[in-house]
C-alpha positions as a Python dict, from the first residue, in 0.01 Angstrom:
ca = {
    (1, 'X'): (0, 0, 0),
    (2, 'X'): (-28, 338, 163),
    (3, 'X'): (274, 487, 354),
    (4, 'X'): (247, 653, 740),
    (5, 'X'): (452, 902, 881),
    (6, 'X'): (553, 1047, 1241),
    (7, 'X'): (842, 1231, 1379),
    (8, 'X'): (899, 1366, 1681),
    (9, 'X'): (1165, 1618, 1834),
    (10, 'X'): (1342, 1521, 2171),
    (11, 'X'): (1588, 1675, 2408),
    (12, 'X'): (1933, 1607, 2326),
    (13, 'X'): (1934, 1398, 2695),
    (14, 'X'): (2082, 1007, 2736),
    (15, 'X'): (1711, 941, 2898),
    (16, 'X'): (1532, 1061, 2595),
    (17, 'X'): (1632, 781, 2365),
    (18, 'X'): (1402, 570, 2570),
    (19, 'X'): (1132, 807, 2453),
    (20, 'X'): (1232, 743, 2083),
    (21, 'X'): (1208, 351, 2122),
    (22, 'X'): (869, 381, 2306),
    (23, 'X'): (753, 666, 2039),
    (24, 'X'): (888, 378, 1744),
    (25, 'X'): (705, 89, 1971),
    (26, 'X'): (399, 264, 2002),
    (27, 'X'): (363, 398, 1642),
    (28, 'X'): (434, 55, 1494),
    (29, 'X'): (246, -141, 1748),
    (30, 'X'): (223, -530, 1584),
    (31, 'X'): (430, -489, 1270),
    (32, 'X'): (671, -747, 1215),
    (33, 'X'): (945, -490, 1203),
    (34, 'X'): (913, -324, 1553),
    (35, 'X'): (1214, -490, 1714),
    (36, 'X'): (1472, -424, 1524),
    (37, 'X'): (1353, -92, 1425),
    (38, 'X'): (1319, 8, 1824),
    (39, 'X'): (1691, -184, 1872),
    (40, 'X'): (1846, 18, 1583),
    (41, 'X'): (1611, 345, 1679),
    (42, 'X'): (1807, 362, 2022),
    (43, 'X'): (2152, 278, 1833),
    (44, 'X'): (2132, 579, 1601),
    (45, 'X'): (1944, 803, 1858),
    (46, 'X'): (2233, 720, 2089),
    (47, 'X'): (2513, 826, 1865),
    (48, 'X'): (2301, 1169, 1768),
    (49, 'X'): (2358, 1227, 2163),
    (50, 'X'): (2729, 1157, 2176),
    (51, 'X'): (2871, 1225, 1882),
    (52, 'X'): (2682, 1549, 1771),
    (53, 'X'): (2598, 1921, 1889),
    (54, 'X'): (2199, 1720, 1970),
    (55, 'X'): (2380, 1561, 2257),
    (56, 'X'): (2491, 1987, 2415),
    (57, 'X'): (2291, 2181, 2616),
    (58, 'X'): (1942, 2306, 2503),
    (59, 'X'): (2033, 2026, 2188),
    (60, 'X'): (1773, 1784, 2071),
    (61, 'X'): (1719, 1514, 1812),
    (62, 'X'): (1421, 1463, 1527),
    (63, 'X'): (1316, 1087, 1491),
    (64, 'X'): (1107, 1048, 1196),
    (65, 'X'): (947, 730, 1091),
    (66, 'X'): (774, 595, 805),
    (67, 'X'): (599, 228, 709),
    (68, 'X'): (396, 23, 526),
    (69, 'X'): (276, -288, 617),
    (70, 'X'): (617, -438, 462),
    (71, 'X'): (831, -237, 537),
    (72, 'X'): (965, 74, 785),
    (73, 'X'): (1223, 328, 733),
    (74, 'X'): (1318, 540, 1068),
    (75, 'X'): (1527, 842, 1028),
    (76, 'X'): (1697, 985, 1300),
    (77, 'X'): (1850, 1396, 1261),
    (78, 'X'): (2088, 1516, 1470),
    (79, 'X'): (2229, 1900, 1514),
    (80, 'X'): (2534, 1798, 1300),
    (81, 'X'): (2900, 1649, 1403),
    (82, 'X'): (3218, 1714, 1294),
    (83, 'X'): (3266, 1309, 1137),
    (84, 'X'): (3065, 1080, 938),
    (85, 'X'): (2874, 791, 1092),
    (86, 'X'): (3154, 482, 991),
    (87, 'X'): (3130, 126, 1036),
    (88, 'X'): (3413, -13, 1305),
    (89, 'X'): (3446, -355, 1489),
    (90, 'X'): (3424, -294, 1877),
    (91, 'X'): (3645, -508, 2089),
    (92, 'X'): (3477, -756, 2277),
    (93, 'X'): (3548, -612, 2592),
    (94, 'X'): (3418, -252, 2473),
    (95, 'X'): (3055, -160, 2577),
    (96, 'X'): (3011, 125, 2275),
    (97, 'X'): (3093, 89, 1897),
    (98, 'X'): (2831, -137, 1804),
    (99, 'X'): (2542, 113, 1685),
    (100, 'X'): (2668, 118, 1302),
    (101, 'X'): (2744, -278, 1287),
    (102, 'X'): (2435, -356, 1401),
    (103, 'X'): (2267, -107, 1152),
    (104, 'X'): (2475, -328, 891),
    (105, 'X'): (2324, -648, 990),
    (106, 'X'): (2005, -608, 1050),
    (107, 'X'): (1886, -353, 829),
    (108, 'X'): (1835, -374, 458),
    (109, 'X'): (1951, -59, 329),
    (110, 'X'): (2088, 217, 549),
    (111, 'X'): (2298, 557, 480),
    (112, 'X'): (2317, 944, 633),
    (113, 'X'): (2341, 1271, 438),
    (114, 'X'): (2461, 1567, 579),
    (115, 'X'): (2192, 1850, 612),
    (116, 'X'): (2420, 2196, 657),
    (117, 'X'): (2129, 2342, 825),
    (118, 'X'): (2019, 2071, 990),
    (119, 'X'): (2290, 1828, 1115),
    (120, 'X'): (2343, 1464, 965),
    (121, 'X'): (2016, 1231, 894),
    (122, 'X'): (2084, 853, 979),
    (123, 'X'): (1815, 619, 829),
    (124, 'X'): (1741, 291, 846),
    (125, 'X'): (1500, 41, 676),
    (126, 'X'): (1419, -289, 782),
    (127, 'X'): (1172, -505, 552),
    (128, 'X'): (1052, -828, 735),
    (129, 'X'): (799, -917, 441),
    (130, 'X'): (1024, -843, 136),
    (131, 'X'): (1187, -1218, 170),
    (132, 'X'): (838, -1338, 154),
    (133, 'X'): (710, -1195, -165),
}
């Protein structure tokens, strides 16, 4: 099972995070994983913009993806934030502060490290075929 990788570096703009679900659409094309990876893509690509120096002037964001046929891990590096990506419950009357609980339910295995060159890395994998193995 050989892996694939991509990444590519966007502005630090709101629009641009529909370039990083198109760039994750396109790369994965028919593989079982593309929706929720291109949902959770624009999640974490979101909260790089808002909630990091990516989202400043002259800022940008890395999205970096990787897959198998079973699997796809997307990794998203912002240009670092004074907190730590957390998991909250948004009110139901709240538009934001749903990024990290949908990370939680959809995904398999997700985390961030800090990078104190490079900002925080938040990664995702989702694994449609590992239930059917």
């Amino acid at each position: 099972m050989s892996t694939q990788e991509k990444e590519i570096r966007l502005p630090g703009l709101a629009i641009e995070v529909s370039a990083a679900r198109r760039f994750v659409r396109d790369v994965l094309g028919e593989h079982p994983g593309r929706a929720d990876a291109v949902l959770l893509t624009s999640e974490i690509g979101t909260n790089a913009i808002e909630h990091s120096r990516s989202g400043r002037p002259g800022g940008s964001f890395l999205v970096n993806i990787r897959w198998t046929v079973r699997w796809v891990r997307v990794a998203v590096t912002d240009e670092g934030a004074p907190g730590a990506p957390c998991l909250r419950r948004a009110g139901t009357a709240k538009e934001g502060g749903r990024g990290v609980v949908l990370l939680d339910e959809l995904a398999v295995r997700w985390g961030f490290s800090r990078r104190s060159t490079r900002g925080t890395e938040v990664w995702f994998v989702v694994a449609p075929l590992e239930a059917e193995s």
